[in-house]
Structure formats: C-alpha cells, structure tokens
C-alpha positions in Angstrom: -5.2 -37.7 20.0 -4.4 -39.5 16.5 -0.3 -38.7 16.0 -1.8 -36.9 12.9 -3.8 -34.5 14.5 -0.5 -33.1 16.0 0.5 -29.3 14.4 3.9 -29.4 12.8 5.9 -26.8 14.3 9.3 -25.6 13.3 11.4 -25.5 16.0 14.7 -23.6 16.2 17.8 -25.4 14.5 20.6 -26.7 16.5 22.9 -24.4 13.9 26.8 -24.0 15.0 29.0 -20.8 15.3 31.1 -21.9 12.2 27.9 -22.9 10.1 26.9 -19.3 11.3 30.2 -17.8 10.0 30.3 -19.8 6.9 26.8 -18.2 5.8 27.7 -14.3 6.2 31.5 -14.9 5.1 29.8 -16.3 1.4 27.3 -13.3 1.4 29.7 -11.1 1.8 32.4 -12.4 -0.2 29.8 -12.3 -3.1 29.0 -8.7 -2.2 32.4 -7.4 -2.1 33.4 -8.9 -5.7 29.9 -7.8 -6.9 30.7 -4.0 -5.8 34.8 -4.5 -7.3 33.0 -6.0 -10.8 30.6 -3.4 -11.2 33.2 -0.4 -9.9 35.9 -2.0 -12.4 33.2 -1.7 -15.1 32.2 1.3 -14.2 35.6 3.2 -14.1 35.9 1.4 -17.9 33.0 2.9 -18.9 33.8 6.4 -17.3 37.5 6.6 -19.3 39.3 5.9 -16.2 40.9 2.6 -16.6 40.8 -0.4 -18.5 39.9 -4.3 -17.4 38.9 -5.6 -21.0 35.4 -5.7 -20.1 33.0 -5.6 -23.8 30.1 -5.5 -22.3 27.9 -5.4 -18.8 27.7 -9.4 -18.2 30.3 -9.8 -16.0 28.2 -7.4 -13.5 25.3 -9.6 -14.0 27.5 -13.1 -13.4 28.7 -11.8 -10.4 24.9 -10.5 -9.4 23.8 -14.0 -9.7 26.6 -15.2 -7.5 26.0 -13.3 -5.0 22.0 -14.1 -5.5 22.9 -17.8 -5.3 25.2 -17.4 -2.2 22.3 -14.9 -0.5 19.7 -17.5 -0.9 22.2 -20.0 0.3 23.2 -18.5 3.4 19.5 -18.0 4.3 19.1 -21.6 5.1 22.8 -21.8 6.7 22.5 -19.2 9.1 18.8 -19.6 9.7 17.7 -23.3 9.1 14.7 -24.5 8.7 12.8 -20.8 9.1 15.6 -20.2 6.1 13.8 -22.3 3.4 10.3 -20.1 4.2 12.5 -17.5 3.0 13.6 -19.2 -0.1 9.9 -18.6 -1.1 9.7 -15.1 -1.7 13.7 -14.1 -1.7 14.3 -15.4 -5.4 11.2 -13.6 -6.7 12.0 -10.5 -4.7 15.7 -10.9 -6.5 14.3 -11.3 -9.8 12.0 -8.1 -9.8 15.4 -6.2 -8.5 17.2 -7.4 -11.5 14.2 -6.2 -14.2 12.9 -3.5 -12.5 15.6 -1.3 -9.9 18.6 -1.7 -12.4 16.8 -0.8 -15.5 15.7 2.0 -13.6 19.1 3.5 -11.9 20.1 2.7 -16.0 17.2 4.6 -17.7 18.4 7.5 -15.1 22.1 7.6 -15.9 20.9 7.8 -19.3 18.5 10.6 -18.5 21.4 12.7 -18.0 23.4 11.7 -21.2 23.1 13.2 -24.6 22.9 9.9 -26.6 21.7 10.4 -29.7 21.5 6.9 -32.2 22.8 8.9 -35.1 25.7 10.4 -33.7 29.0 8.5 -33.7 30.4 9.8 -30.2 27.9 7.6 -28.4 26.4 8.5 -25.2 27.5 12.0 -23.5 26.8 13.1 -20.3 25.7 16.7 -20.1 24.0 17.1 -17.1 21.0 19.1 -16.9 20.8 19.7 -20.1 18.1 17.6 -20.6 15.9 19.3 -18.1 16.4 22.5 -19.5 15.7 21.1 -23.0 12.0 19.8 -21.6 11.2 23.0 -19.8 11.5 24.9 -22.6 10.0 22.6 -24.7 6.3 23.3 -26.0 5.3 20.3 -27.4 6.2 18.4 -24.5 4.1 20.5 -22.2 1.1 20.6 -24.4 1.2 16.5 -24.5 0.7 17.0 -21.0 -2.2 19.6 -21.4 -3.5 16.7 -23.9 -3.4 14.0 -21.2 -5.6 16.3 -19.1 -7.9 16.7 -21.5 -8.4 13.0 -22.1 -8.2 11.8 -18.7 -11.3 14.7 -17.5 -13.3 12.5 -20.9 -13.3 9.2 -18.8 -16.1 11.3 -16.4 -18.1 11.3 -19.6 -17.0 7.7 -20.6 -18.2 6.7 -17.1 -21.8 8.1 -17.5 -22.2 6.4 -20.6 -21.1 3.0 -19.4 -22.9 3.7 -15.6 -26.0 3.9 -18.6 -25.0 0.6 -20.7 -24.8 -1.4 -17.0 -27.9 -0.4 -15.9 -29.8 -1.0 -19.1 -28.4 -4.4 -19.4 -28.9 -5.4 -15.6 -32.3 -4.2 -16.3 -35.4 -6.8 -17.9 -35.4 -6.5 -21.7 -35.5 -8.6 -24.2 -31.8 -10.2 -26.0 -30.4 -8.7 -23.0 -27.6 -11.5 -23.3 -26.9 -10.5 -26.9 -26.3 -6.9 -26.2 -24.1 -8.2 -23.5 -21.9 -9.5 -26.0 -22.2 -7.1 -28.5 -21.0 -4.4 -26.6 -18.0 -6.4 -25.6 -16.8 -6.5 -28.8 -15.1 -3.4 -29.1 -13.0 -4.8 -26.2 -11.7 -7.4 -27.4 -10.5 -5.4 -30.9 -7.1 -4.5 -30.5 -6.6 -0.7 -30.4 -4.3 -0.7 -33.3 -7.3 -2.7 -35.3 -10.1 0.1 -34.4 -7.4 2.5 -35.8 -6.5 0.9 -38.8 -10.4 -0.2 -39.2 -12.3 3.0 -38.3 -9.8 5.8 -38.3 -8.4 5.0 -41.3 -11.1 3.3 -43.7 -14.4 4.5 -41.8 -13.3 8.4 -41.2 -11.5 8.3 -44.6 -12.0 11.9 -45.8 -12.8 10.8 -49.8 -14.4 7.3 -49.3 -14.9 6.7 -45.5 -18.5 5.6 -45.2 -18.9 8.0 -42.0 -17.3 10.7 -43.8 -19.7 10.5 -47.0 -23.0 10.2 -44.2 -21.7 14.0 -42.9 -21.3 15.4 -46.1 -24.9 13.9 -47.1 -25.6 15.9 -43.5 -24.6 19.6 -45.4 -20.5 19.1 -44.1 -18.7 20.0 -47.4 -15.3 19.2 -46.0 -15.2 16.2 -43.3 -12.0 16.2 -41.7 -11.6 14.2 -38.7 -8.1 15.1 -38.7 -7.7 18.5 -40.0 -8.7 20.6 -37.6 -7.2 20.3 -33.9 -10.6 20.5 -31.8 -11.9 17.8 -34.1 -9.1 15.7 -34.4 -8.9 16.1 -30.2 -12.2 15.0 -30.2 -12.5 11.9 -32.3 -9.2 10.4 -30.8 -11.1 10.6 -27.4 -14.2 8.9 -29.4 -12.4 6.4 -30.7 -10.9 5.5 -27.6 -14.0 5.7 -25.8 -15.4 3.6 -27.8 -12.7 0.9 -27.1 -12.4 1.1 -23.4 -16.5 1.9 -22.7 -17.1 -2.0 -22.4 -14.7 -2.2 -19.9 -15.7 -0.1 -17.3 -19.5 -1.3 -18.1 -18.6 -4.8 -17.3 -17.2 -3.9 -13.8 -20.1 -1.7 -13.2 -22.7 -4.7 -14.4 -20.7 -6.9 -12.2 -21.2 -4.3 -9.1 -25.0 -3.6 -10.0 -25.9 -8.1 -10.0 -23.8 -7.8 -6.7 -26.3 -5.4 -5.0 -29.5 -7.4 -3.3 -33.1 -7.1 -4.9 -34.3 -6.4 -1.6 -32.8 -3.4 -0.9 -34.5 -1.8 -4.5 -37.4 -3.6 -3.2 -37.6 -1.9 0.5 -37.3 1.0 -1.2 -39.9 0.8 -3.4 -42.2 -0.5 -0.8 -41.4 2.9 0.7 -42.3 5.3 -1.7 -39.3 5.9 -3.3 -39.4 6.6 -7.3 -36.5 5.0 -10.0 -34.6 8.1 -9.7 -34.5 8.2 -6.4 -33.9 4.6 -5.7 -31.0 5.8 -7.9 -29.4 8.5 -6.0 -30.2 7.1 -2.3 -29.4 3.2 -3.1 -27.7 2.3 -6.2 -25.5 5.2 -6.6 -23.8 4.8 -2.9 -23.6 1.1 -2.8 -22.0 1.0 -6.4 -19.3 3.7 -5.2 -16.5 1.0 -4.3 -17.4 -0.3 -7.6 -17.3 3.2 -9.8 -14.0 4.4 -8.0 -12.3 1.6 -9.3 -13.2 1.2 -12.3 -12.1 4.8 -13.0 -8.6 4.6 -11.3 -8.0 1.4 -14.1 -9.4 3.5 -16.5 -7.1 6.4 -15.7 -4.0 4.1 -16.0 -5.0 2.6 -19.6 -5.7 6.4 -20.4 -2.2 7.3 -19.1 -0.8 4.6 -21.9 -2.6 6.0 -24.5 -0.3 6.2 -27.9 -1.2 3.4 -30.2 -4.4 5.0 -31.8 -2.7 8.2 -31.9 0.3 6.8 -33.8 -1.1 5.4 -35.6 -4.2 8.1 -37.0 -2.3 11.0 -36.6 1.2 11.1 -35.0 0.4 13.3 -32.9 -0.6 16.4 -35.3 -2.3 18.7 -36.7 0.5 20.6 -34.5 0.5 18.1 -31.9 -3.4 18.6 -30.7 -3.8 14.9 -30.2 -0.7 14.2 -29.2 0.2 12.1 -25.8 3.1 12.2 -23.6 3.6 8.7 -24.7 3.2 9.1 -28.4 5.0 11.8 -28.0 8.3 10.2 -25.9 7.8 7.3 -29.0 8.6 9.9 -31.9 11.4 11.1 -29.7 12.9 7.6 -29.3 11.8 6.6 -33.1 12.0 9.4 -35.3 14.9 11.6 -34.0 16.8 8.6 -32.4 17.1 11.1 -29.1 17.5 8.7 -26.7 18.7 10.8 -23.1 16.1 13.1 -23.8 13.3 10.6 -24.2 14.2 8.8 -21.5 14.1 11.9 -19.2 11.0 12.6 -20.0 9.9 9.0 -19.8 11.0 9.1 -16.1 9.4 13.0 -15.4 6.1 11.4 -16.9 6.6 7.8 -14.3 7.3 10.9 -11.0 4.5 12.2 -12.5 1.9 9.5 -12.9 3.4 8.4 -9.3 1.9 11.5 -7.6 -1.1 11.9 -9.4 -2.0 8.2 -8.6 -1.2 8.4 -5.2 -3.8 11.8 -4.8 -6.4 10.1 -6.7 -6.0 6.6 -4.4 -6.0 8.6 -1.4 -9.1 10.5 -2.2 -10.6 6.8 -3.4 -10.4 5.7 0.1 -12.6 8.7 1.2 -15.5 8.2 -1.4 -15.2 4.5 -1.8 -16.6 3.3 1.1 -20.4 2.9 0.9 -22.8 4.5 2.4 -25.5 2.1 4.4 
C-alpha cells in the first residue's frame, strides 16, 4: 500500500495538566469580567451606581474577549480535535451576538414605556404593555387581517397549480410565457404598488379604473370601501408572489417521469384522473412547500400596504406588520411596538410549527 493511500487520523494530543488548566483559567477569567462589565453596566443603567460607562461597548469588548479566549482554549484544552471546533464555534458566536442579545434587548424593551418624543427616555412599567395590546382593537383585527390573507394563498395555489401545468404542458411559445409570467417576480413589491396601486387603480385617471366605469361602476374605488380595498391588496399581492409558487410547482411537475402518465394512460385512465391518482400525490412534497414559503412571505406582508393604503379605510387592509411599522414610525411608541413585534414572532413560532408538523403527514407521496 502507496504511503498515500493511508487515512489521516487524528490521534489524541499528548496535552499536559497545566496546558489543561491554562485553558479553563482564560475561559473563565473572561467569563467572570464579562458577567462584572455587563452587571456594572447594568446597575448604571438601573440608577443604582455609577462606573462612567456612556454607552454598551464596554459589554461588547469584553464579549469578544471572552469569544477570543473561548475559541482559544478550545485548541489548548482539546488539541487537534480543538481546531475542528474552531469551524463552527466562531459562526455559532457570531449568530449569539446578532440574534440572542438583540432578542433578551427587544424584550427588556417590551416591558418599557419608551416613547421617542418624550424626554424621560425609556420607563419600565411592566405589564402595561400587555394590557395596552389586549385591549387594543386594531391590533387584533391586523391579526383577523393576516388570516384572511394567509386562507387566499389556497386560492393563489390553484391558480399557479393551473399556470404549471399549462406551461409543462405542449403549446406553442411555451418558453415565452415562462418568462412572462416571471416578470411580476422580479418587480419589487414597492414598484407594483407605486405602478399599479397608485397610477393603474387611480380613481380619476387609472386606466383600470376608467375600463370599470366604461363597465356601468360610477364610483371605482379600490380603496374606499373595506371588502374592496381587502380584496385588491390580496390581488395585488397575488399577483406578485403567483410566479413563485408556479415555478416550484413547474419544477416538481418536469421532475415526475413520463412513464408513469404514460402507464396510466395505457390503462384507461382519463386527464382528470391521471390528475387526481398520479400528478396530484407525487407533486404533494412539492405543493406543501411551496405553501409553507408562501405563508412566511405572506406573514411579512407590509410594503404594499404602506404604501396603498396605510392600513385604512379603518384598518381593513391592515397587517400586523404594517401595523407594528406605524407604531414604531408614526407615534414613535417604541415598548409597545416592540411587544407586539415579539407576541407576533411567539406567534408565527407556533403556527409554523402546527403547519410543519402537519407537512410531514401530507408530504410524503403516495406510490
């Protein structure tokens, strides 16, 4: 056997007790003045003492340190298997530092009244907050909303189920509808606001609007009434996010092997029911997740709705994240917007975690 053909293994390191103690005194050490920076900081912040401390960097400076010496110790106390770990640790560090202290932030805030336009700054008051979204109509009915136009991406799926199998299908320019329905796409939702919603649908001069009044509708507003207005912010949208969930479907329906269609023909079986008893099943992986994806670009709805309507007439169109944006932007409430920003993440966290379980049930295909 060539000396080449030998496996490299990583043996255990020859590593000393002192080495060993070195490693967990410099984690520690880091650690402990880590916990005494932020606890200094944080008794500043609370009233009860005073280090000098402007701002929140020192925290960070010393959350690096003790990054550093974490990493560091890894290959001290563990040799060579130490430096595998140095492959994931600093990534794993990083998300902590963007993702779990903006978080346990955004919740101390949550429980503040910290309003931009008052002078006192931030204020904790408890549950006030809670008590201020129970009771709070318009937050509940952006909820209701959401409901609303999540249940419309059953009808958005049809429709695109349709576009995929027309254009897997034998007809002539099929590659030029393929790229003309993939143009709405690649608009930017704040463009197919600005461009249909607010030229197109324009109640005076709107092409659209001046077809339905040719069509015997004296007065067509878009926006005026809530029903309508409802409805056309899910069209709108639809129309945007349709191409998406065709293209995954398209993908799923090349994906599927002639033959099958074919045995099935050979056997008596019509186009529909080819449909029902081969298509449909086998594309069920492919349909369940394209609709969870959908779900979560619903659940971020806010820029067409900004930017149309703001969330009236009355706050029919509005979204729990349009809604949370006026909160932030137009009355500067910033602990109650960020409470409800964290109620909406529990609740998206839930409802995603039903939906993904019941996924695993329907998503497997039937043979």
């Amino acid at each position: 056997m060539n000396q080449g053909d030998l496996l490299h293994v990583v043996a255990a390191d020859d590593i000393s007790a002192g080495r060993r103690r070195f490693g967990h005194g410099i984690v520690w050490g880091a650690l402990l003045l880590l916990a005494a920076v932020a606890a200094a900081q944080t008794a500043q912040r609370t009233g009860y003492a005073d280090f000098g401390f402007q701002t929140w960097r020192p925290t960070l400076y010393a959350y690096i340190l003790w990054a550093v010496c974490l990493c560091w110790s890894q290959v001290l106390i563990r040799g060579e298997h130490g430096k595998r770990t140095l492959f994931v640790l600093p990534a794993a560090l990083f998300v902590v530092s963007v993702t779990v202290f903006p978080l346990l932030f955004g919740l101390v805030i949550a429980f503040s009244s910290w309003n931009l336009s008052s002078p006192l700054g931030r204020q904790f008051n408890g549950l006030d907050n809670v008590r201020q979204m129970w009771s709070d109509p318009f937050y509940w009915n952006a909820l209701i909303n959401m409901v609303w136009y999540c249940l419309a991406i059953l009808v958005e799926y049809a429709i695109a189920f349709g576009l995929a199998l027309l254009l897997n299908a034998e007809i002539r320019a099929r590659k030029f509808f393929r790229v003309a329905f993939l143009l709405p796409l690649m608009l930017s939702p704040v463009a197919v606001s600005w461009m249909i919603g607010k030229s197109m649908l324009e109640l005076r001069f709107g092409p659209i609007a001046r077809f339905a009044r040719w069509l015997g509708w004296d007065t067509p507003s878009f926006f005026g009434s809530p029903e309508i207005a409802r409805f056309t912010i899910m069209v709108l949208d639809a129309w945007t996010f349709i191409p998406f969930m065709m293209i995954m479907i398209l993908a799923g329906l090349q994906a599927i092997p002639k033959e099958l269609t074919e045995a099935a023909r050979v056997d008596g079986a019509g186009p529909w029911k080819t449909f029902w008893e081969v298509t449909f099943p086998l594309m069920l992986p492919v349909s369940v997740t394209a609709i969870l994806i959908r779900i979560i670009f619903k659940l971020k709805l806010a820029d067409i709705v900004i930017n149309l309507t703001a969330g009236g007439p009355g706050g029919a169109t509005d979204t729990v994240t349009s809604f949370i944006f006026r909160e932030y932007r137009d009355r500067s409430n910033v602990g109650y917007g960020t409470l409800l920003a964290i109620v909406y993440l529990v609740i998206i966290i839930i409802a995603m975690t039903i939906l993904m379980k019941l996924a695993e049930r329907f998503a497997r295909p039937r043979t």
